[in-house]
N, C-alpha and C positions, 0 to 999 in steps of 0.2 A: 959374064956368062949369058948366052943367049936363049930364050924364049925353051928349045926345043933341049936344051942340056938341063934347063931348071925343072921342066917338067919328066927328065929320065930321071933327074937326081930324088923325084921327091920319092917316099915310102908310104906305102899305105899300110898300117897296122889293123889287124882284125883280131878279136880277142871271139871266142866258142865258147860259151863253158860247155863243160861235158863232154869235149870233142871223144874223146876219147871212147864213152859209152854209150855217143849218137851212135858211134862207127859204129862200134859193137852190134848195137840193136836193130841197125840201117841190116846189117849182113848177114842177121838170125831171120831177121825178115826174108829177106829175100832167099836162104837156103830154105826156111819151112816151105815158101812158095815155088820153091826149084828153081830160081830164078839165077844165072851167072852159075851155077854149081857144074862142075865140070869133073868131078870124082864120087865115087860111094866107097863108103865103108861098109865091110862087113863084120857084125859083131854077133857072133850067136846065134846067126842065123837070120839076123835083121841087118837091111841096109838102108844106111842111111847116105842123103846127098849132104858131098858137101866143096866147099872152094877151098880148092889145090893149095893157094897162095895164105890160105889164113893155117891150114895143117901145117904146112911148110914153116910157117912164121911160128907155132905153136913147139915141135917139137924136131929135134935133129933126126928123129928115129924118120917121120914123114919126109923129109930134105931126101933122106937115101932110097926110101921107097920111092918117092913122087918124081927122083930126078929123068930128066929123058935119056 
């Protein structure tokens, strides 16, 4: 095997903890700041910003509202 096939074969493994509730906290951030938010909700009169793809990801009801 040559040089440039040993180095596609190799794998680099990355281990997160917490990946999961970086994300979370990375994207509450950036909605409190308006940052990336591309939809508001209205609830009662209050609206709030928020990212399409995480309501989408949340509930099927947002999937039918948010589709284009």
């Amino acid at each position: 095997m040559g040089q440039e096939e040993a180095t596609m074969a190799q794998t680099l493994q990355m281990e997160i903890p917490n990946f999961g509730n970086s994300i979370l906290e990375c994207l509450n951030e950036q909605r409190l700041q308006g940052l990336y938010c591309d939809v508001s909700v209205v609830v009662k009169g209050h609206a709030f910003k928020a990212h399409r793809a995480v309501l989408a990801a949340s509930r099927v009801e947002f999937i039918l509202l948010l589709s284009p």
